[in-house]
N, C-alpha and C positions, 0 to 999 in steps of 0.2 A: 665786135666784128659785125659785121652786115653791110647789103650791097646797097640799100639806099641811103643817101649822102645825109639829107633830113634827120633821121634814127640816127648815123655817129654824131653828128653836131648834137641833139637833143642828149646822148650819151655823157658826153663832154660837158654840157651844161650841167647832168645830173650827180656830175664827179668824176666817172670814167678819165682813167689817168690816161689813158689809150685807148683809139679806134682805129679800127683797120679795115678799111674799103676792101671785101670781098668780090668785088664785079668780075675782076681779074681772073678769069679761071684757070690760070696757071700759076696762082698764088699758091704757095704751101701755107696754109695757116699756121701747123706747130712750128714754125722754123719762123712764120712772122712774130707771133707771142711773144716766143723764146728769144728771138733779136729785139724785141722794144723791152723787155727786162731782164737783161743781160744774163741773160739765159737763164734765169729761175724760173719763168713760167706767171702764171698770173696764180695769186694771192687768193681772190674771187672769181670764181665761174659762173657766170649766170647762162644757162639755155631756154632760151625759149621756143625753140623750135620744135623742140621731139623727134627730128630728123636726126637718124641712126649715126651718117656719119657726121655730124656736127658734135653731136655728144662724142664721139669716139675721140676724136679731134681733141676737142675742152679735158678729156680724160689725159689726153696724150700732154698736154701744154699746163695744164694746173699746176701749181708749185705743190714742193713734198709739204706738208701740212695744210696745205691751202682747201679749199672747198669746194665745192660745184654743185651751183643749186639751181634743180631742174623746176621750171615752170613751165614748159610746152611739153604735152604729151604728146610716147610715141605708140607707133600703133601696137595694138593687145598683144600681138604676137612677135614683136617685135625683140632681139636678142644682142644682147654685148657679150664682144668676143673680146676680151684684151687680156694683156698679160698681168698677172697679181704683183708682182714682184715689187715694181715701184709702187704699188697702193699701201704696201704693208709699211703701216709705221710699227716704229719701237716708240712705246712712251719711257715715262722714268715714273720708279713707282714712289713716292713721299713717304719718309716714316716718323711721324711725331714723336717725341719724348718727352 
């Protein structure tokens, strides 16, 4: 996602299976995600903005196992407010014999 056309093309070159042109400010992001991967969400998160609600956003849209790797910082005092519930994974525990 981002709003200059340059960054999604160069996205697209870099692998990105999807870009989505944010100019639109009546775009809902998690409902764009969620409809280009048939509603799982995305796999990888990359942020680079550090802007609160973009991360919120990326949290909201990340598939259940999936990742979100921050690279833009946000400011020192800055706070996530989201709900735990879908972050909680169950793993499986393995027992060799």
């Amino acid at each position: 996602m981002d709003r200059v056309a340059d960054r999604l093309g160069l996205a697209k070159d870099l692998g990105a299976t999807h870009a989505i042109n944010t100019s639109d400010s009546t775009l809902d992001v998690v409902t764009a995600v969620r409809d280009a991967t048939e509603g799982q969400g995305s796999t990888i998160t990359i942020d680079t903005t550090g802007n609160m609600q973009v991360i919120r956003s990326g949290v909201e849209f990340t598939a259940f196992r999936g990742q979100m790797i921050f690279i833009g910082v946000p400011p020192p005092d800055a706070e996530l407010n989201v709900q735990l519930i879908p972050l909680i994974q169950v793993g499986h525990v393995w027992t060799l014999h």
